[in-house]
N, C-alpha and C positions, 0 to 999 in steps of 0.2 A: 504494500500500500504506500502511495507515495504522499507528501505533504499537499498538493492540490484537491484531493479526493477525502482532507478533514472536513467535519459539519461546524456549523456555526455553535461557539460555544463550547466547544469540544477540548481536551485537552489530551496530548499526546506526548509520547517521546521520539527524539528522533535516534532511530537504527543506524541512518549512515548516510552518506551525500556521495550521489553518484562520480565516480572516479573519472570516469567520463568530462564533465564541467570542464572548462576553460579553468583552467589554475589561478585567474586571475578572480577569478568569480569563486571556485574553490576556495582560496584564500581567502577571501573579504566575507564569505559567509560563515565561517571558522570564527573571524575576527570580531564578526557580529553574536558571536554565541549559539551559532548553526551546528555543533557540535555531535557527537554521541552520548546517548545518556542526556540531553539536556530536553525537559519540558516547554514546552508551546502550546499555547490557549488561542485558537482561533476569537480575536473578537468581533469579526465582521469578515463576513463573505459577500463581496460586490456584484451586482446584476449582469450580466448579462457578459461573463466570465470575467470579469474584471477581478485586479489585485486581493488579492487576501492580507485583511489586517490582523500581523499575530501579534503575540504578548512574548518576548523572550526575558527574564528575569524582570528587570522594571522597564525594558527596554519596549517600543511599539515600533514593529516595520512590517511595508507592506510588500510582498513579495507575488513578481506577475506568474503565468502557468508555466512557462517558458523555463523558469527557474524551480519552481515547488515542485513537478512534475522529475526531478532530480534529487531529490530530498526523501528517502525513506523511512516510512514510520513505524510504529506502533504502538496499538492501546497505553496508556496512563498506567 
């Protein structure tokens, strides 16, 4: 399951970030707390596929499908 495919209000851990990604985008998602083991709280899923607003520690960013769809997860 990847992080595009969480519900609104949901909260999750992330498994792992596709090795795949640009390094550059690897790196800075790391840097933002994009991590293994670290929880995420979907607070808003935007219309009409639009960006997903998470929660990473006190932190708030929103991440497009392009990227989340790179991001694996599972259940809390």
């Amino acid at each position: 399951m990847t992080l595009w495919e969480i519900r609104n209000k949901q909260s999750v851990l992330i498994d792992s970030l596709d090795p795949n990604l640009m390094p550059a985008v690897f790196d800075r998602l790391n840097e933002m707390g994009f991590a293994a083991g670290q929880s995420i709280l979907c607070l808003r899923r935007s219309p009409l596929k639009g960006p997903l607003v998470l929660q990473v520690g006190d932190c708030v960013y929103s991440l497009e499908q392009s990227i989340a769809n790179h991001i694996n997860i599972s259940a809390a």
